[in-house]
C-alpha positions as CSV (number, residue, x, y, z in Angstrom):
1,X,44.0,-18.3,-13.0
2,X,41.7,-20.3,-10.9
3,X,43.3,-23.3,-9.7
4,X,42.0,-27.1,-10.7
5,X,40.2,-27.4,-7.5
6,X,38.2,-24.1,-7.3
7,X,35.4,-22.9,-9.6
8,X,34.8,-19.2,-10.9
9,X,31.7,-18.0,-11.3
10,X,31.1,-14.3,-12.9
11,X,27.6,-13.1,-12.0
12,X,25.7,-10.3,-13.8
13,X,24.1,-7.7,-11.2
14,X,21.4,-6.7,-13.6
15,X,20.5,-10.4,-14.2
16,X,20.7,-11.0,-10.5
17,X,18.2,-8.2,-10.1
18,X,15.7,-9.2,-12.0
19,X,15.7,-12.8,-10.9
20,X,15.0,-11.8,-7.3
21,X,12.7,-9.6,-8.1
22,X,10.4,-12.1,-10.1
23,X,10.9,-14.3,-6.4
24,X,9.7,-11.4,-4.5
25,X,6.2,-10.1,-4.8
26,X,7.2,-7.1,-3.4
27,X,7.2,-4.0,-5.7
28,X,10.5,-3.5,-6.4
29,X,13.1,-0.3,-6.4
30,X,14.2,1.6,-9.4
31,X,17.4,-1.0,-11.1
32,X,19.6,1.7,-9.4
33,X,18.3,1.6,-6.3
34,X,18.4,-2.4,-6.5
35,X,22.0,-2.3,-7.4
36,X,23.4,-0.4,-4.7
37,X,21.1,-2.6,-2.3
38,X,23.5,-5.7,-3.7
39,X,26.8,-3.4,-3.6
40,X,26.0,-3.0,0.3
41,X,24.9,-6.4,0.5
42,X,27.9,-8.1,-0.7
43,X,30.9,-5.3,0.1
């Protein structure tokens, strides 16, 4: 249980995904290839 002083915030991957990719005018990578970009990124 998160404590009083501490927020919790639960972030969908997929969702994630496509928000960067409408920021980015790059083309983007297949969703899978996106989600193990973020699984590096952030493990």
């Amino acid at each position: 249980m998160a404590s009083a002083n501490r927020d919790l915030y639960i972030i969908d991957g997929y969702n994630m995904i496509n928000f960067l990719r409408k920021l980015d005018a790059r083309k983007p990578g297949s969703l899978e290839e996106e989600r193990e970009k973020m699984i590096d990124l952030f493990l």
